[in-house]
N, C-alpha and C positions, 0 to 999 in steps of 0.2 A: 574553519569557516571564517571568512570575511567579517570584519565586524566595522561598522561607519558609524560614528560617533555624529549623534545628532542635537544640538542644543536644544534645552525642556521647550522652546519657544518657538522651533524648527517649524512646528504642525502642529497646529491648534485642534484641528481635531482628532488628531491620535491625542493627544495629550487629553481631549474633554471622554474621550473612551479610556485611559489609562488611569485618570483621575476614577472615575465611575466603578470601574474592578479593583482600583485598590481601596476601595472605600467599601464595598460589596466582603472584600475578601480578607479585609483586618489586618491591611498593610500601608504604608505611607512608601511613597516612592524617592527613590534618592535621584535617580538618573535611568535612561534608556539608550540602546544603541538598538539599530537598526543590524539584523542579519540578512546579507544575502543569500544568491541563491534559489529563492522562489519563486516559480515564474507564474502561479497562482494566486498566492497570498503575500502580504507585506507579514514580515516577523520581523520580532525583537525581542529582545533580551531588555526586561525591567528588573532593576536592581533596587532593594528596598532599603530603608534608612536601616533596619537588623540587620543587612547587606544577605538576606534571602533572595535568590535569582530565580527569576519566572519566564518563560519563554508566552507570548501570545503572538495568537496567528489572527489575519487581519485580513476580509474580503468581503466582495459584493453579497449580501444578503438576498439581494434578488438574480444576479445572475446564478449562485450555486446553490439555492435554498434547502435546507438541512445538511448541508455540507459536514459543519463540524458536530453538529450531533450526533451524526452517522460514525464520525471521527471519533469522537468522546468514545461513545458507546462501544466501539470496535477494540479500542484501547483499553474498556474498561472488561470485556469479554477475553482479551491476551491478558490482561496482569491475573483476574481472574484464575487463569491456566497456571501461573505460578513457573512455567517450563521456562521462559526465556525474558529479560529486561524490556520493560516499555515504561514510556515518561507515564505518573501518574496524568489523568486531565483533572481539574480544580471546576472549571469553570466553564460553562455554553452559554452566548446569547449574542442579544441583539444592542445598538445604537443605534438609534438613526437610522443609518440605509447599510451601515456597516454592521455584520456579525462578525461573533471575536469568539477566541478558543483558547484560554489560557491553561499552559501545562507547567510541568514539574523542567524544570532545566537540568541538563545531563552534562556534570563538568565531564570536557573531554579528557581522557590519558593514552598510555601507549599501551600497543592491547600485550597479553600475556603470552608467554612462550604455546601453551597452548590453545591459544584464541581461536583458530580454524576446528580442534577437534571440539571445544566446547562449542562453538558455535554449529555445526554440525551435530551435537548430541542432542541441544536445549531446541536445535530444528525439532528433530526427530520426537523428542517430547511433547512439544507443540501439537505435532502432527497426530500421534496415539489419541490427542481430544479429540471423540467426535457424536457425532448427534444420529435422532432417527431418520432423519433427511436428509438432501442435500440443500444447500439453500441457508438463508438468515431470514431472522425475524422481521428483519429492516430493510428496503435498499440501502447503496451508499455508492461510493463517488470509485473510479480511478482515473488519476488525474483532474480536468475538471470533465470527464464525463460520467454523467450518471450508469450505474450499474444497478441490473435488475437480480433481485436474488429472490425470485419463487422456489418455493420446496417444489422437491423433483426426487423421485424413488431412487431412477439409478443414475452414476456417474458421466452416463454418455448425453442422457435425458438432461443431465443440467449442463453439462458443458455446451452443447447445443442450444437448446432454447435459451436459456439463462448467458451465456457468454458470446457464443460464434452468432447465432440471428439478431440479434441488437446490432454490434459492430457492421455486421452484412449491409444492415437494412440502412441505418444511419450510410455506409459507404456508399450506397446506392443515391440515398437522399442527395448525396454528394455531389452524381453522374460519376460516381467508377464503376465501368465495368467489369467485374471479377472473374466472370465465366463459371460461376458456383453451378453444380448440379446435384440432384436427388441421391446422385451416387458418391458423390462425396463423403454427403453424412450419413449414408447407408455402407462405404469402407470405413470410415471410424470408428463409427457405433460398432464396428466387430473385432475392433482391436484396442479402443479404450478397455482399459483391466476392471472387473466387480469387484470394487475395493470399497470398503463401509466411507463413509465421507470424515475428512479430518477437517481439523481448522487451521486453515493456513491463513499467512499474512496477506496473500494475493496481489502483491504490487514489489518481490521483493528483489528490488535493481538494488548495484551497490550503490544508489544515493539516497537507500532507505534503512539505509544501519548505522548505529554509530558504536566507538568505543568508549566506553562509561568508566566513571571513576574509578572502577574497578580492573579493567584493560578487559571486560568481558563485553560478549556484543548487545546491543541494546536495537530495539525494530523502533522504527517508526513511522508516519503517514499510512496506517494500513487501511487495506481495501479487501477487509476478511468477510471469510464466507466458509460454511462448511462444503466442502468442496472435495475436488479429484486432489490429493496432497503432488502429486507431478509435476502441477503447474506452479510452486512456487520453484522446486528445484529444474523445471525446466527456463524457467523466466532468471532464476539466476545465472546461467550459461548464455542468454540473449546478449549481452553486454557487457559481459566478463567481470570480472575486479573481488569475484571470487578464486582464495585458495583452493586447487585440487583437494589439500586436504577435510575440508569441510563435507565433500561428495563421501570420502570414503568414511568419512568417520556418521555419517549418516547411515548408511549405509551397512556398519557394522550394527548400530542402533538400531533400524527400521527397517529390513532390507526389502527393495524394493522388488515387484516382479517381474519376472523376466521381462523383455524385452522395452525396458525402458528406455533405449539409447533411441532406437528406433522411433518411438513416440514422441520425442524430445518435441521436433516441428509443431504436429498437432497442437499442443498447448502452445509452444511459440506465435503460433498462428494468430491466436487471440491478440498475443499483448502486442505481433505487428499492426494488427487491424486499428488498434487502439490507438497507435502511435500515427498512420494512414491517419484515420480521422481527426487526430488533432494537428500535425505537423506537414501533411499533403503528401505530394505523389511520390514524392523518392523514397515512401516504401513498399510502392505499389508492385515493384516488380518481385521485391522479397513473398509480398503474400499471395501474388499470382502462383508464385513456383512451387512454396507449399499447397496451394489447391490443386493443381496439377500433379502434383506427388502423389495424392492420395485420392484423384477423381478416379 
C-alpha cells in the first residue's frame, strides 16, 4: 500500500484528532503518513515516539453514523472466533464532526507456501461459528451503505428481507428499473440450501485481506453477520484475485452442499446491487441478468 508522507503541520485538524487519541491512549506520536486507497475514509498509519504503529481511520460522523462502531464490534466478534487474523480495534469515537477508528497495524510480509490452504481452512473455521438466528445484534455498513441485520429463522428469509429488499428498494429510490417479480424470490427461497447461519466476513473482495507478519491471511473492513456462509465464498469469485486453492482447501474443511456452483449468482446478486447503488448503471445489466436467471 501506497504510503504519502505528510508533515506534523500538513492538517491541523487530523493532527488536533491524532493529538486527542494519542493522549486517550498513552502514547506520544513521533510522525504520521497518510495510506491510500480509501475511497470512504482518510487513514494513516501513526508511528509512536516507542515506534508502536497504529492505523486510524478518519470520516464524516454525520454522513456514516455508527459507522465504526459497527466496525469495532464486528472486528471485535472475528478476533473473538480465534479461526482467522483480524487488526485488534483500540479505540471508537468522535471529534468534532469527525469520527475516528483506531486499530492495531498489521506489518505486511510475503504470505507462506501454504497461504491459499490456510487461508481456506481458518475460512472454513470462521464459518463452523454460528448462532440461533440469522442476523446481528447491530446493523452495520457495506461500503458506505448501511446494512440492515434483523434475525430471521431461515437462510432464504434473511437473504431476502435483510439483503436483496434494501438494495431493491434503495435501486428503485434510484429510478432503476429491475423488473423484480414475486417469483423470483418465490425460485430462490427453494433453492437457497437450510444451513444453520455461520459468521462470515460479508464484504470479502480481495481488497479486504491482507498478508500479516506472519505470511498468514488477516480480514479486514468487515460487514459480518450471521448469515448464508455462501455469500462470502460466492462474493470472493465476483472479482477474482483469489487462489483456486483456497476453494478446495475449504472445501475439504467445510464441504459445501450440493449445488453450490449453481447458486454462485444468487448471492452475487446482492453484492452487484450494492455496487449499482453506489457506483451507477454499468452494473445494471449484470444484475438484470441474474434476476432474469432465476424469475
Amino acid at each position: 500500500m501506497l504510503l504519502l508522507i505528510l508533515p506534523m503541520n500538513a492538517n491541523e485538524d487530523f493532527k488536533a484528532i491524532f493529538d486527542q487519541l494519542a493522549e486517550k491512549n498513552n502514547f506520544q506520536i513521533a510522525n504520521f503518513t497518510r495510506l491510500s486507497g480509501g475511497s470512504i475514509n482518510d487513514v494513516f498509519l501513526i508511528t509512536s515516539l516507542s515506534s508502536e504503529k497504529f492505523v486510524i481511520k478518519l470520516n464524516s460522523s454525520h454522513k456514516f453514523p455508527g459507522m465504526f462502531d459497527a466496525e469495532k464490534a464486528g472486528l471485535e466478534i472475528l478476533k473473538k472466533a480465534k479461526n482467522i487474523d483480524v487488526p485488534k480495534a483500540f479505540d471508537v469515537g468522535e471529534f468534532k464532526s469527525k469520527a475516528y477508528l483506531l486499530l492495531e497495524y498489521k506489518a505486511p510480509a510475503n504470505p507462506t507456501e501454504n497461504f491459499w490452504e490456510l487461508f481456506g481452512k481458518h475460512l472454513a473455521g470462521l464459518h463452523k461459528n454460528t448462532a440461533l438466528k440469522f442476523g446481528l445484534a447491530n446493523d452495520n455498513y457495506i461500503g458506505s451503505l448501511s446494512q440492515q441485520n434483523n434475525f430471521c429463522t431461515t437462510s432464504a428469509e434473511f437473504y431476502i428481507s435483510q439483503r436483496l429488499e434494501p438494495q431493491l428498494k434503495l435501486a428503485k429510490d434510484k429510478n432503476y428499473d429491475l423488473g423484480i417479480s414475486g417469483n423470483f424470490f418465490r425460485n430462490i427461497s427453494e433453492i437457497i440450501p437450510q444451513e444453520p447461519p455461520s459468521l462470515i466476513h460479508g464484504d470479502l473482495w480481495n481488497g479486504n485481506y491482507l498478508v500479516n507478519s506472519s505470511g498468514h491471511p488477516c480480514l479486514i473492513d468487515p460487514a459480518i453477520a450471521y448469515a448464508p456462509r455462501e455469500m462470502d465464498l460466492a462474493m470472493m469469485q465476483l472479482f477474482g484475485g483469489f487462489d483456486q486453492q483456497v476453494f478446495e482447501s475449504y472445501q475439504s474443511e467445510f464441504p459445501l452442499s450440493n449445488g453450490f456452483e449453481e447458486r454462485i449468482p444468487i448471492w452475487q446478486l446482492y453484492y452487484l446491487l450494492v455496487h449499482l447503488n453506489l457506483f451507477g448503471s454499468g452494473y445494471k445489466s449484470a444484475v438484470m441478468d441474474m434476476i432474469k436467471r432465476f424469475s
